[in-house]
C-alpha positions as CSV (number, residue, x, y, z in Angstrom):
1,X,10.9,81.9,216.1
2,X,9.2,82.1,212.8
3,X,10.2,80.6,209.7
4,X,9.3,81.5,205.8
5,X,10.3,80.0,202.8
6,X,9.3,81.5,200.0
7,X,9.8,79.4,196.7
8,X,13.1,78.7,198.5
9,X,15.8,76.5,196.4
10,X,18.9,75.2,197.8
11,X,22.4,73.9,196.3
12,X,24.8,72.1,197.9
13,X,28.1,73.9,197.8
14,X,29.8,71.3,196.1
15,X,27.2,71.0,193.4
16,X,27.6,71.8,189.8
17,X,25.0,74.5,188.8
18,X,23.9,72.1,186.3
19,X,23.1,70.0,188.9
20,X,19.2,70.3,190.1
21,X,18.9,72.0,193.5
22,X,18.5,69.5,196.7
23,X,15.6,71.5,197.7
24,X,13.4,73.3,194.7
25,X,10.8,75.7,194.8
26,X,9.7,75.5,198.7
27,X,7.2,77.4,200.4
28,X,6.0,76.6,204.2
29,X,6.0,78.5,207.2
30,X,6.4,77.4,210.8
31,X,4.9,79.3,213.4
32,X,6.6,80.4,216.7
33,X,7.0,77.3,219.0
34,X,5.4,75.0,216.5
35,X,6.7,70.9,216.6
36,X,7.7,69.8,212.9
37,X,9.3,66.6,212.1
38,X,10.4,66.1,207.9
39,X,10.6,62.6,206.9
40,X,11.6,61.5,203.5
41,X,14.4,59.1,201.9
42,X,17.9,59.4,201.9
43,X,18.4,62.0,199.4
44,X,15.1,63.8,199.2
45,X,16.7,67.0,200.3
46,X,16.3,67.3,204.6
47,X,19.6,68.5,205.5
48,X,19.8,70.9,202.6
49,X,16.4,72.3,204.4
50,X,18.1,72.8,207.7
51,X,21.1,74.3,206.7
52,X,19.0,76.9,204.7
53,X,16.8,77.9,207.5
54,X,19.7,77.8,210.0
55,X,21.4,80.6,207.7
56,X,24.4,78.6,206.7
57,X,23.1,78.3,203.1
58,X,22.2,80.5,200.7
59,X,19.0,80.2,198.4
60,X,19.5,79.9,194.8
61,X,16.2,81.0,194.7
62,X,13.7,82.6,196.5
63,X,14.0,83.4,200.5
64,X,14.1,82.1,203.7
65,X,13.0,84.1,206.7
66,X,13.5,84.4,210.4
67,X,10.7,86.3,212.3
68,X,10.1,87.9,208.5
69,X,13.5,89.0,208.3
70,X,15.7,87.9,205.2
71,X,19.2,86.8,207.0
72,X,21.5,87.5,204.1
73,X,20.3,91.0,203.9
74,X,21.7,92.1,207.0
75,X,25.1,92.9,208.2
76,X,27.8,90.2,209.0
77,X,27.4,91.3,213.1
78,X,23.2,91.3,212.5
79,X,23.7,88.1,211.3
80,X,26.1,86.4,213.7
81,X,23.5,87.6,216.4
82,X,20.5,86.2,214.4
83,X,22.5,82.8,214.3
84,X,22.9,83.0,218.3
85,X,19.3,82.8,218.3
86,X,19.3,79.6,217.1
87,X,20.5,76.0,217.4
88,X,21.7,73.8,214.8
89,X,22.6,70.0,215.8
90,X,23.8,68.0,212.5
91,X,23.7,64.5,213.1
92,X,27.2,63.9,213.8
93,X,27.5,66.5,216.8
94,X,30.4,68.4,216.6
95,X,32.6,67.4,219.7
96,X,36.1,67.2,219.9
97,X,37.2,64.1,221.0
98,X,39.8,65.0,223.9
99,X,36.8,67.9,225.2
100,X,35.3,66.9,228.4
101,X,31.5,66.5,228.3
102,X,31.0,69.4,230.5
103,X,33.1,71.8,228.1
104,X,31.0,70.6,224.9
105,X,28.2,71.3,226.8
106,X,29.1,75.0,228.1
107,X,29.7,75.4,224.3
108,X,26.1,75.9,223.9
109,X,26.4,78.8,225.4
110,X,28.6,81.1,223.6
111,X,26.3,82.6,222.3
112,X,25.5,84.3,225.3
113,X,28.8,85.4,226.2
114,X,31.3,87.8,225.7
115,X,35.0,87.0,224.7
116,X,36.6,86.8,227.3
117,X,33.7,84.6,229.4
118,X,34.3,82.3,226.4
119,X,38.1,82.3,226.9
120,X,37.5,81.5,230.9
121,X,35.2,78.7,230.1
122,X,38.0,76.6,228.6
123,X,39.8,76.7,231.1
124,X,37.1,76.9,233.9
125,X,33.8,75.4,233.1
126,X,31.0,77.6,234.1
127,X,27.1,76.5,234.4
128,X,28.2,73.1,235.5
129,X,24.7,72.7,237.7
130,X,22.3,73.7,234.1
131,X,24.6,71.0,232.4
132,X,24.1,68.3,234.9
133,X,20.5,68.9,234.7
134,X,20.5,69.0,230.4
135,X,22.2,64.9,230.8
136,X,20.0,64.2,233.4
137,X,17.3,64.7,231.1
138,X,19.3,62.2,228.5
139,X,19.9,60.1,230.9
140,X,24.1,60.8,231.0
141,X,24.4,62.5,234.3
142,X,27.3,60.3,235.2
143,X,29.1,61.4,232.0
144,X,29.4,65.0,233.2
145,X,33.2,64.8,233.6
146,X,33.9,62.2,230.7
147,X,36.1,62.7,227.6
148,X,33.9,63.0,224.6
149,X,35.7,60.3,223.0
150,X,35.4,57.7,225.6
151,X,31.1,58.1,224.6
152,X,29.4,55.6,223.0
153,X,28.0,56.6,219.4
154,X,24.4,56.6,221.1
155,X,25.7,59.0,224.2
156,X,27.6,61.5,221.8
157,X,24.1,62.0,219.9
158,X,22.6,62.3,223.3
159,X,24.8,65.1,224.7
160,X,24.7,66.8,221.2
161,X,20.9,67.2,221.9
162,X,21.7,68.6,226.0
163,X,24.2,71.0,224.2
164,X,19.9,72.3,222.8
165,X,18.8,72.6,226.2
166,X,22.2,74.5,227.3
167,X,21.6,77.0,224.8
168,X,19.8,80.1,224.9
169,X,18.2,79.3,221.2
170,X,14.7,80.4,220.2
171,X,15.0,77.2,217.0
172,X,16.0,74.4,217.3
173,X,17.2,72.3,213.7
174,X,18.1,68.8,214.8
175,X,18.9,66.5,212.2
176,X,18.7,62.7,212.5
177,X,19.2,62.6,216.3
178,X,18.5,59.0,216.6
179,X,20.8,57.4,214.4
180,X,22.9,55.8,217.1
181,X,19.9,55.0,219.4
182,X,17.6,51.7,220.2
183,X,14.0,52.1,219.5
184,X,13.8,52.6,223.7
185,X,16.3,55.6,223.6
186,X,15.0,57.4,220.7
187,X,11.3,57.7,222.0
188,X,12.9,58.8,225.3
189,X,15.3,61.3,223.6
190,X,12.6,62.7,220.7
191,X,10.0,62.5,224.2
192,X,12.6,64.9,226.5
193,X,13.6,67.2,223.3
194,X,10.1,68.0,222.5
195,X,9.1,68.7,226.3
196,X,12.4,70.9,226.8
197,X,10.9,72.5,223.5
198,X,7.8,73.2,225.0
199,X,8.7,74.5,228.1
200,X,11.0,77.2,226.5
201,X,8.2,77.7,223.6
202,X,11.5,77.1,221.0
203,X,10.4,75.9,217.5
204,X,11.2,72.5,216.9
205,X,12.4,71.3,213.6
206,X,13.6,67.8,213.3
207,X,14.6,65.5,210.3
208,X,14.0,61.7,210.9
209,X,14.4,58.7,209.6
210,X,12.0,57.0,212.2
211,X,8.8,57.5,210.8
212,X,6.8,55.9,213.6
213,X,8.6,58.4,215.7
214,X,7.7,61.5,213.6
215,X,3.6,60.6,213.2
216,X,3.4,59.5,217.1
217,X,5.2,62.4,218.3
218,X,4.8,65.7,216.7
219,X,1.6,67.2,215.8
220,X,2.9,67.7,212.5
221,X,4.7,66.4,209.8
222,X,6.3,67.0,206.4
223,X,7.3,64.8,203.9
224,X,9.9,65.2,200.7
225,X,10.7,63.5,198.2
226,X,13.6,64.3,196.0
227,X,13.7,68.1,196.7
228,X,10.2,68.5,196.6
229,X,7.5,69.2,199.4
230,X,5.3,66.2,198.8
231,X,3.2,66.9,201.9
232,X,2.4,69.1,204.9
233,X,0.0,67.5,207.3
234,X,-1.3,67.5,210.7
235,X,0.6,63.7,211.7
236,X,-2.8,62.2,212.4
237,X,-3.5,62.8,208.4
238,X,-0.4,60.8,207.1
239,X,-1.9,57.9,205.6
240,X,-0.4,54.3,204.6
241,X,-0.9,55.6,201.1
242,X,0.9,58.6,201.3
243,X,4.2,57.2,203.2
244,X,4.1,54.4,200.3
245,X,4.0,57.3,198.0
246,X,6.7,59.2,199.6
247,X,8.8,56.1,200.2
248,X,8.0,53.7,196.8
249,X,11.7,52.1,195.6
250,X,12.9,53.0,198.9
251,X,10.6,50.9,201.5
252,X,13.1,49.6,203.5
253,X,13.9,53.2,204.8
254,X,10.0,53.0,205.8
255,X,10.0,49.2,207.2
256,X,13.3,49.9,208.8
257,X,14.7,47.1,207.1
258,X,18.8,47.0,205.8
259,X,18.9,48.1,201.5
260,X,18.0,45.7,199.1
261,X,21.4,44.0,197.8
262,X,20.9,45.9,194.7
263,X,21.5,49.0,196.2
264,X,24.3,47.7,198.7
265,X,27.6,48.4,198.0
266,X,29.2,46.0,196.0
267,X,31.4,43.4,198.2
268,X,35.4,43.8,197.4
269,X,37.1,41.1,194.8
270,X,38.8,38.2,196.5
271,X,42.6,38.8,196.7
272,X,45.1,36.3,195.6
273,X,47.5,35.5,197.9
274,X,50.5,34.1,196.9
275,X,53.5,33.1,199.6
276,X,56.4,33.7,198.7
277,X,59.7,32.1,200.0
Protein backbone atom coordinates (compact mmCIF):
# COMPACT_ATOMS: atom_id res chain seq x y z
CA UNK A 1 0.00 0.00 0.00
CA UNK A 2 0.88 3.50 -0.77
CA UNK A 3 1.01 6.30 1.52
CA UNK A 4 0.74 10.38 0.87
CA UNK A 5 0.85 13.01 3.12
CA UNK A 6 0.43 16.08 1.81
CA UNK A 7 1.25 19.09 4.18
CA UNK A 8 -0.58 16.76 6.66
CA UNK A 9 -1.13 18.22 10.32
CA UNK A 10 -2.46 16.32 13.12
CA UNK A 11 -4.20 17.09 16.66
CA UNK A 12 -4.61 15.06 19.36
CA UNK A 13 -8.27 14.80 20.25
CA UNK A 14 -7.87 15.96 23.51
CA UNK A 15 -5.89 19.01 22.47
CA UNK A 16 -7.00 22.59 22.68
CA UNK A 17 -6.98 24.14 19.18
CA UNK A 18 -4.75 26.64 20.52
CA UNK A 19 -2.47 24.02 21.13
CA UNK A 20 0.18 23.46 18.09
CA UNK A 21 -0.52 20.29 16.11
CA UNK A 22 1.65 16.99 17.20
CA UNK A 23 2.48 16.63 13.63
CA UNK A 24 2.67 20.08 11.29
CA UNK A 25 2.93 20.54 7.89
CA UNK A 26 4.15 16.85 6.62
CA UNK A 27 4.75 15.68 3.28
CA UNK A 28 6.40 12.13 2.55
CA UNK A 29 5.34 9.27 0.64
CA UNK A 30 6.02 5.54 1.15
CA UNK A 31 5.97 3.42 -1.63
CA UNK A 32 4.21 -0.01 -1.88
CA UNK A 33 6.17 -2.54 0.32
CA UNK A 34 8.78 0.00 1.30
CA UNK A 35 10.63 -0.62 5.15
CA UNK A 36 10.41 2.81 7.23
CA UNK A 37 11.41 3.13 10.73
CA UNK A 38 10.59 7.01 12.47
CA UNK A 39 12.81 7.76 15.34
CA UNK A 40 12.66 10.82 17.31
CA UNK A 41 12.10 11.85 21.13
CA UNK A 42 9.30 11.26 23.32
CA UNK A 43 7.09 13.85 22.16
CA UNK A 44 8.25 14.65 18.68
CA UNK A 45 4.93 13.60 17.26
CA UNK A 46 5.31 9.49 16.06
CA UNK A 47 2.20 8.11 17.26
CA UNK A 48 0.22 11.11 16.11
CA UNK A 49 1.82 10.02 12.53
CA UNK A 50 0.42 6.51 12.77
CA UNK A 51 -2.80 7.14 13.85
CA UNK A 52 -3.24 9.65 10.90
CA UNK A 53 -2.16 7.30 8.22
CA UNK A 54 -3.96 4.33 9.85
CA UNK A 55 -7.27 6.55 9.32
CA UNK A 56 -8.22 6.96 12.91
CA UNK A 57 -7.24 10.63 12.80
CA UNK A 58 -8.28 13.32 11.00
CA UNK A 59 -5.88 16.05 9.42
CA UNK A 60 -6.33 19.45 10.60
CA UNK A 61 -4.62 20.20 7.56
CA UNK A 62 -3.74 18.88 4.48
CA UNK A 63 -4.32 15.01 3.50
CA UNK A 64 -3.22 11.77 3.98
CA UNK A 65 -3.64 9.08 1.27
CA UNK A 66 -3.91 5.39 0.86
CA UNK A 67 -3.12 4.10 -2.66
CA UNK A 68 -4.04 8.08 -3.68
CA UNK A 69 -7.25 7.77 -2.17
CA UNK A 70 -8.31 10.38 0.61
CA UNK A 71 -9.92 7.99 3.41
CA UNK A 72 -12.28 10.56 4.94
CA UNK A 73 -13.85 11.22 1.62
CA UNK A 74 -15.40 7.98 1.29
CA UNK A 75 -18.38 6.34 2.72
CA UNK A 76 -18.43 4.96 6.36
CA UNK A 77 -18.64 1.02 4.68
CA UNK A 78 -15.60 2.25 1.97
CA UNK A 79 -13.83 3.19 4.82
CA UNK A 80 -14.33 0.30 7.26
CA UNK A 81 -13.04 -1.85 4.28
CA UNK A 82 -10.03 0.52 3.57
CA UNK A 83 -9.12 0.01 7.37
CA UNK A 84 -9.33 -3.99 6.88
CA UNK A 85 -6.57 -3.44 4.69
CA UNK A 86 -4.44 -2.46 7.18
CA UNK A 87 -2.86 -3.25 10.54
CA UNK A 88 -2.41 -0.97 13.35
CA UNK A 89 -0.39 -2.34 16.53
CA UNK A 90 -0.11 0.58 19.33
CA UNK A 91 2.36 -0.26 21.72
CA UNK A 92 0.26 -1.55 24.39
CA UNK A 93 -1.49 -4.35 22.21
CA UNK A 94 -4.92 -4.52 22.83
CA UNK A 95 -5.63 -7.96 24.49
CA UNK A 96 -8.11 -8.69 26.94
CA UNK A 97 -6.66 -10.16 29.74
CA UNK A 98 -8.95 -13.40 30.33
CA UNK A 99 -8.67 -14.04 26.05
CA UNK A 100 -6.71 -17.03 25.33
CA UNK A 101 -3.70 -16.33 23.06
CA UNK A 102 -5.11 -18.25 20.23
CA UNK A 103 -8.40 -16.05 20.28
CA UNK A 104 -6.29 -12.63 20.31
CA UNK A 105 -4.67 -13.97 17.56
CA UNK A 106 -7.72 -15.15 15.35
CA UNK A 107 -8.74 -11.52 16.00
CA UNK A 108 -6.42 -10.50 13.27
CA UNK A 109 -8.57 -11.79 11.15
CA UNK A 110 -11.83 -10.17 11.20
CA UNK A 111 -11.27 -8.43 8.77
CA UNK A 112 -11.65 -11.19 6.60
CA UNK A 113 -14.70 -12.46 7.83
CA UNK A 114 -18.26 -12.26 7.84
CA UNK A 115 -20.40 -11.86 11.05
CA UNK A 116 -21.29 -14.72 11.79
CA UNK A 117 -17.53 -16.48 11.18
CA UNK A 118 -16.65 -13.76 13.72
CA UNK A 119 -19.33 -14.82 16.18
CA UNK A 120 -18.11 -18.77 15.73
CA UNK A 121 -14.60 -17.80 16.37
CA UNK A 122 -15.26 -16.93 20.00
CA UNK A 123 -16.45 -19.67 20.75
CA UNK A 124 -14.45 -22.02 18.38
CA UNK A 125 -11.15 -20.75 17.35
CA UNK A 126 -10.53 -21.16 13.70
CA UNK A 127 -6.93 -20.97 11.84
CA UNK A 128 -5.30 -22.42 14.92
CA UNK A 129 -2.38 -24.08 12.51
CA UNK A 130 -1.56 -20.14 10.74
CA UNK A 131 -1.44 -18.98 14.45
CA UNK A 132 0.94 -21.51 15.81
CA UNK A 133 3.17 -20.80 12.93
CA UNK A 134 2.75 -16.52 13.54
CA UNK A 135 4.37 -17.51 17.62
CA UNK A 136 6.60 -19.74 16.19
CA UNK A 137 8.06 -16.98 14.45
CA UNK A 138 8.19 -14.92 17.97
CA UNK A 139 9.32 -17.57 19.59
CA UNK A 140 5.79 -18.28 21.76
CA UNK A 141 4.57 -21.42 20.27
CA UNK A 142 4.10 -22.95 23.69
CA UNK A 143 1.78 -19.93 24.54
CA UNK A 144 -0.79 -20.96 21.89
CA UNK A 145 -3.36 -21.93 24.57
CA UNK A 146 -2.32 -19.39 27.43
CA UNK A 147 -4.44 -16.62 28.99
CA UNK A 148 -3.33 -13.34 27.78
CA UNK A 149 -2.83 -12.16 31.15
CA UNK A 150 -0.66 -14.91 32.43
CA UNK A 151 2.07 -13.24 29.45
CA UNK A 152 4.93 -11.55 30.42
CA UNK A 153 5.03 -7.74 29.31
CA UNK A 154 7.75 -8.82 26.67
CA UNK A 155 5.42 -11.92 25.32
CA UNK A 156 2.15 -9.65 25.14
CA UNK A 157 4.24 -7.22 22.71
CA UNK A 158 5.34 -10.32 20.91
CA UNK A 159 1.92 -11.82 20.19
CA UNK A 160 0.63 -8.29 19.36
CA UNK A 161 3.20 -8.37 16.46
CA UNK A 162 1.88 -12.40 15.31
CA UNK A 163 -1.74 -10.81 15.54
CA UNK A 164 0.45 -8.74 12.00
CA UNK A 165 1.23 -11.82 10.50
CA UNK A 166 -2.42 -13.38 11.21
CA UNK A 167 -3.88 -10.59 9.38
CA UNK A 168 -4.64 -10.19 5.85
CA UNK A 169 -3.16 -6.40 5.98
CA UNK A 170 -1.46 -4.75 3.01
CA UNK A 171 0.33 -1.83 6.06
CA UNK A 172 1.54 -2.52 8.71
CA UNK A 173 1.81 0.64 11.61
CA UNK A 174 3.63 -0.82 14.60
CA UNK A 175 4.46 1.51 17.17
CA UNK A 176 7.20 0.99 19.83
CA UNK A 177 7.13 -2.92 19.57
CA UNK A 178 10.20 -3.33 21.70
CA UNK A 179 9.40 -1.59 24.78
CA UNK A 180 9.16 -4.70 26.89
CA UNK A 181 11.99 -6.54 25.06
CA UNK A 182 16.02 -7.24 25.78
CA UNK A 183 18.33 -5.98 23.23
CA UNK A 184 18.39 -10.05 22.11
CA UNK A 185 14.54 -10.13 21.62
CA UNK A 186 14.09 -6.95 19.81
CA UNK A 187 16.60 -7.56 16.92
CA UNK A 188 14.93 -11.05 16.63
CA UNK A 189 11.39 -9.58 16.77
CA UNK A 190 12.19 -6.16 14.37
CA UNK A 191 14.46 -9.20 12.21
CA UNK A 192 11.06 -11.74 11.95
CA UNK A 193 8.58 -8.53 11.39
CA UNK A 194 10.55 -7.15 8.60
CA UNK A 195 11.03 -10.72 6.86
CA UNK A 196 7.15 -11.55 7.32
CA UNK A 197 6.87 -8.01 5.69
CA UNK A 198 8.78 -8.90 2.85
CA UNK A 199 7.45 -12.01 2.04
CA UNK A 200 3.87 -10.62 1.83
CA UNK A 201 5.32 -7.30 0.06
CA UNK A 202 3.19 -5.31 3.12
CA UNK A 203 4.58 -1.75 3.78
CA UNK A 204 6.27 -1.52 6.98
CA UNK A 205 5.99 1.49 9.12
CA UNK A 206 7.55 1.37 12.53
CA UNK A 207 8.09 3.92 15.34
CA UNK A 208 11.22 3.20 17.60
CA UNK A 209 12.90 4.19 20.27
CA UNK A 210 15.90 1.89 19.47
CA UNK A 211 17.86 3.81 17.20
CA UNK A 212 20.59 1.20 16.53
CA UNK A 213 17.71 -0.97 15.69
CA UNK A 214 16.06 1.50 13.13
CA UNK A 215 19.71 2.43 11.13
CA UNK A 216 20.85 -1.43 11.11
CA UNK A 217 17.58 -2.72 10.06
CA UNK A 218 15.59 -0.78 7.67
CA UNK A 219 16.79 0.64 4.56
CA UNK A 220 15.33 3.82 5.56
CA UNK A 221 14.67 6.05 8.14
CA UNK A 222 12.86 9.21 9.31
CA UNK A 223 13.45 11.34 11.99
CA UNK A 224 11.11 14.16 13.95
CA UNK A 225 11.51 16.31 16.13
CA UNK A 226 8.74 18.13 17.84
CA UNK A 227 6.11 17.64 14.99
CA UNK A 228 8.40 18.40 12.43
CA UNK A 229 10.08 16.12 9.61
CA UNK A 230 13.64 16.76 10.42
CA UNK A 231 14.92 14.14 8.08
CA UNK A 232 14.17 11.43 5.44
CA UNK A 233 17.24 9.30 4.63
CA UNK A 234 18.34 6.19 3.23
CA UNK A 235 19.68 4.67 7.09
CA UNK A 236 23.17 4.40 5.79
CA UNK A 237 23.05 8.49 5.56
CA UNK A 238 22.08 9.08 9.22
CA UNK A 239 25.04 10.59 10.61
CA UNK A 240 26.33 11.09 14.37
CA UNK A 241 25.56 14.70 13.70
CA UNK A 242 22.24 14.44 12.59
CA UNK A 243 20.90 12.02 15.59
CA UNK A 244 22.69 14.66 17.97
CA UNK A 245 20.59 17.19 16.17
CA UNK A 246 17.51 15.29 16.34
CA UNK A 247 18.09 14.19 19.94
CA UNK A 248 20.06 17.44 21.66
CA UNK A 249 18.41 17.94 25.43
CA UNK A 250 17.13 14.57 25.15
CA UNK A 251 20.44 12.21 24.65
CA UNK A 252 19.61 9.77 26.97
CA UNK A 253 16.74 8.58 24.69
CA UNK A 254 19.77 8.22 22.09
CA UNK A 255 22.39 6.57 24.65
CA UNK A 256 19.62 4.50 26.01
CA UNK A 257 20.45 5.80 29.32
CA UNK A 258 17.45 6.39 32.29
CA UNK A 259 16.30 10.71 32.28
CA UNK A 260 18.46 13.08 33.75
CA UNK A 261 17.06 13.65 37.49
CA UNK A 262 15.88 16.92 36.26
CA UNK A 263 13.45 15.61 34.14
CA UNK A 264 12.43 12.60 36.64
CA UNK A 265 9.48 12.86 38.42
CA UNK A 266 9.88 14.35 41.48
CA UNK A 267 10.18 11.65 44.54
CA UNK A 268 6.95 11.85 47.02
CA UNK A 269 7.40 13.99 50.52
CA UNK A 270 8.26 11.82 53.54
CA UNK A 271 5.11 11.11 55.59
CA UNK A 272 4.88 11.57 59.25
CA UNK A 273 3.87 8.87 61.13
CA UNK A 274 2.60 9.35 64.31
CA UNK A 275 1.18 6.13 66.59
CA UNK A 276 -1.37 6.58 68.22
CA UNK A 277 -2.57 4.67 71.43
Amino acid sequence: MKITLEEAEGRHPAASPQSPPAIAACSLTIGPGEQVAVIGPSGAGKTTLLQLIAAALVPTHGRVLLNDVDPWQLSTRALQVLRGRLFYAPQTPPLPPRQRVITALSAGRLPSMSLWQSIAQLVYPRGVAQAADALAAFDLDEKLWERVDRLSGGERQRVGLARAIMSPAELWLVDEPLSALDPKRSRQAIDTLCQQARARNATLLTTLHQVDVAISQFPRVIGFREGRLAFDLPAHQVSKDLLAELYAQHEHELLGAPPPERDRPASPAPVNIVHCR
